[in-house]
C-alpha positions as CSV (number, residue, x, y, z in Angstrom):
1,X,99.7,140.8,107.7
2,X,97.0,140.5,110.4
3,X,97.9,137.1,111.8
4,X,101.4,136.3,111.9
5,X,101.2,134.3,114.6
6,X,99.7,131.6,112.6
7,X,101.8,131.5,109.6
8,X,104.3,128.4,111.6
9,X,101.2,126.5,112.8
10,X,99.5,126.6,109.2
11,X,103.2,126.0,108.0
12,X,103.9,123.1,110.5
13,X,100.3,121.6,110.0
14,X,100.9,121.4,106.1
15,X,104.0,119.8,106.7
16,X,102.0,117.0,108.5
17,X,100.0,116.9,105.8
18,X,103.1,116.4,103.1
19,X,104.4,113.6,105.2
20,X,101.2,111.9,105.4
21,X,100.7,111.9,101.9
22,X,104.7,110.9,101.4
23,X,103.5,107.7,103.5
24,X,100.3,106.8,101.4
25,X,102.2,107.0,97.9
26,X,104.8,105.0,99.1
27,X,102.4,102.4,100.7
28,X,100.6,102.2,97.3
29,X,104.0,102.2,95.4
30,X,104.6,98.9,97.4
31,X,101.5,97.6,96.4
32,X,101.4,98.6,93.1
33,X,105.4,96.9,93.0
34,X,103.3,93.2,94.5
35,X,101.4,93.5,91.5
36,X,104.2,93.2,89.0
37,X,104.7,96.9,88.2
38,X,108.0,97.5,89.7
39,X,108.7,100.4,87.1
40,X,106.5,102.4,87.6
41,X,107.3,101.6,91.8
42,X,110.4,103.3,91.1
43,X,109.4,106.0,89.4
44,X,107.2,107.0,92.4
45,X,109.9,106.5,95.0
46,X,112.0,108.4,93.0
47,X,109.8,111.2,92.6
48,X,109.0,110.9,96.7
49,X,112.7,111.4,97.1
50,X,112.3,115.2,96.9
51,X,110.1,114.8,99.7
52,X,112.5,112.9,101.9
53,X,115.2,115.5,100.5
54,X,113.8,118.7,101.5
55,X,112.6,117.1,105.2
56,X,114.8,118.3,107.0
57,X,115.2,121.7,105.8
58,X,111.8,122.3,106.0
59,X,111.7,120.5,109.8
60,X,114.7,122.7,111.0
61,X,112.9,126.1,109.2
62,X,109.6,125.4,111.2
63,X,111.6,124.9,114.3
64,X,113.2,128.5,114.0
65,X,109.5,130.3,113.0
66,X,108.0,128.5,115.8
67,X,110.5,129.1,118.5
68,X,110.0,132.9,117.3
69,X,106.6,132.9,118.3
């Protein structure tokens, strides 16, 4: 692989990215729930739950691969 260097701070950078887009949905989730659709506001909290369930595996994994740099 010619730059392994850069495989945590792609990694670590598209983990920013996953938690940024966890926040949207779940802004718009609220504010699709205001507007009387509170079903299908559960249904996308429930499907951001993998999200918030895998966090801190995925935090704790980056931490090793970057402290290996």
């Amino acid at each position: 692989m010619p730059y392994p260097d850069l495989i945590p701070s792609l990694l670590f950078k598209l983990y920013e990215n996953q938690l940024a887009l966890e926040a949207s949905i779940l802004e718009l989730s609220n504010w699709v729930e205001q507007r009387g659709s509170a079903e299908v506001a559960d249904n996308v909290r429930g499907a951001l739950f993998t999200i918030g369930h895998n966090e801190e595996f995925i935090k704790m994994t980056l931490a090793v691969l970057m402290e290996s740099e």
